[in-house]
N, C-alpha and C positions, 0 to 999 in steps of 0.2 A: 788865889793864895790858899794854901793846904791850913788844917790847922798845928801848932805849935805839935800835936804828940805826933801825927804823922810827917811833919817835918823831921820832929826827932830821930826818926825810925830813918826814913832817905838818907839825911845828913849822917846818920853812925855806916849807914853803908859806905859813905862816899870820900867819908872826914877822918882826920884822926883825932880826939880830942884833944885839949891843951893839957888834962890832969889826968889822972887814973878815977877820981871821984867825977860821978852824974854832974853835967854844966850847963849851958847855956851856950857857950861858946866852942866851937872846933876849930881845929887848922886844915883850911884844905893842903891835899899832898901836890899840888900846883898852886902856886902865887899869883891867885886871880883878882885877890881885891887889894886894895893898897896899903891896907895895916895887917893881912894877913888870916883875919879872924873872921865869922860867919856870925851874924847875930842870928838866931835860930827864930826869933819875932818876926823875921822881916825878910826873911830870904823866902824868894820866890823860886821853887823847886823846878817848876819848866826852863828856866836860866839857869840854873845851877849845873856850871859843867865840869865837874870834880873826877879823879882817876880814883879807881877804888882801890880800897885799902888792901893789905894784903889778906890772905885767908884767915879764916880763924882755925881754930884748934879744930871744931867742930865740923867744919867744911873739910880738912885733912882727916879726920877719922871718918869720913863721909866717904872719899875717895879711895882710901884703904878699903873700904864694903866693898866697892867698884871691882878696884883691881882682884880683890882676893874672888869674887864673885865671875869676875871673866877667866882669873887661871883655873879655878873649877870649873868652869865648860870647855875652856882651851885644852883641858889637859883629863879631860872627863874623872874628874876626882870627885872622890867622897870628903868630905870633912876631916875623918878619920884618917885619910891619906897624907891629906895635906898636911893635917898634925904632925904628923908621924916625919915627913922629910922636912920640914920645918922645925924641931923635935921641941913643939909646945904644945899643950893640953887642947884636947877638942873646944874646951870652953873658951878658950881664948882666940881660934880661929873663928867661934859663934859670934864673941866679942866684935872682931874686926871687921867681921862681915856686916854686921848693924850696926858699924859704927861705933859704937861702945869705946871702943880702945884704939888705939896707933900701935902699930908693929914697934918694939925696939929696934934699935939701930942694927942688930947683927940680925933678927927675921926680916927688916926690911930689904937688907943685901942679898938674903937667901931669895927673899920672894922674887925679888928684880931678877936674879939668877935663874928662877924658875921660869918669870916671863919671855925671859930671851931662850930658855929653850925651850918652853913651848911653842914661840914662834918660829923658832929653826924646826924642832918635828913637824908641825905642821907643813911648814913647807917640802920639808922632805919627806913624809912619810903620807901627805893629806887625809884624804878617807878612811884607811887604815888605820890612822894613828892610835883609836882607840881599841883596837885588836890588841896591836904588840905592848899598851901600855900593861897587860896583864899578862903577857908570853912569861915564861919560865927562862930568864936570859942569863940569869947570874950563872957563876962555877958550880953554886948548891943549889939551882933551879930556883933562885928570887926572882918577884916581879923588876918590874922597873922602882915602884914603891916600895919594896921592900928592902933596894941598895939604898936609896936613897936614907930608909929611915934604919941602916946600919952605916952611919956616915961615909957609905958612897959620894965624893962629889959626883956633884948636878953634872957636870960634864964627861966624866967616863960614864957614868950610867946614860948619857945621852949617846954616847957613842957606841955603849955595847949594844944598846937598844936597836940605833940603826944600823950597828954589823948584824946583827939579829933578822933584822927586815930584811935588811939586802940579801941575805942567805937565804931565807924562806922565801923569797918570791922569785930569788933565782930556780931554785930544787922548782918551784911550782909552773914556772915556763918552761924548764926542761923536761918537765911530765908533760905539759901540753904538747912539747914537740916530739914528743916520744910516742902521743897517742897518733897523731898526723898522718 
């Protein structure tokens, strides 16, 4: 048997408690004992077979760090980029990234938006991808970064991006079959 504070610690991972104020007692989120409640004196933690609770706050600003951290190398961005098509403050993608903060509802949609095309460039464009993310693709010679943070949707700037690439790799086979 653990003692009383390290049961505490197990049992907050596993329990939910019955009040908002520090107890003694939790509710497991499955009905495994017959009155419902855990005396935290007496439960033996190798037996205890409780579903965990859901996340905390913490854990979700945790996973923001994640995601914001793999679409900068999915998408070979700077900080500064990501701000920018995002259109919130460097400090605030620093935030996310260490966890600090949660995206608002409308940076969360954006970022999702962002992940789904980076995983479509990546697919379509692979190796490359991080070439054309800097090509001169707009009407006024903008990056791909640069539509984005003059409110280009994510999805035409993905598509000029990859008429972009299809065009220059086309011109560049055609030179190899020209030198033949």
């Amino acid at each position: 048997m653990m003692t009383l504070t390290a049961v505490a610690f197990v049992a907050s991972s596993f329990c939910t408690p019955n009040s908002t104020s520090w107890g003694s007692s939790y509710q497991p989120q499955n009905d495994l004992t017959a009155n419902g409640i855990i005396d935290l004196a007496n439960l033996d933690v190798g037996t205890a077979a409780w579903t965990p609770q859901k996340r905390s706050k913490e854990a979700a600003k945790e996973n923001w760090g994640e995601v914001i951290l793999n679409l900068k190398s999915s998408l070979h961005a700077t900080v500064f980029q990501l701000a920018q098509a995002l259109n919130v403050s460097r400090q605030i993608v620093h935030a996310w990234q260490r966890g600090e903060k949660k995206p608002a509802i409308k940076a969360q949609t954006r970022i999702s938006a962002l992940v789904n095309a980076a995983a479509s460039l990546q697919k379509q464009l692979g190796s490359k991808l991080s070439i054309y993310l800097n090509f001169e693709i707009g009407e006024n010679n903008e990056t791909f970064w640069e539509l984005l943070a003059a409110g280009t949707p994510i999805s035409e700037s993905m598509g000029i991006l990859v008429e972009v690439a299809n065009a220059s790799s086309a011109r560049r086979s055609q030179a190899a079959r020209a030198f033949d």
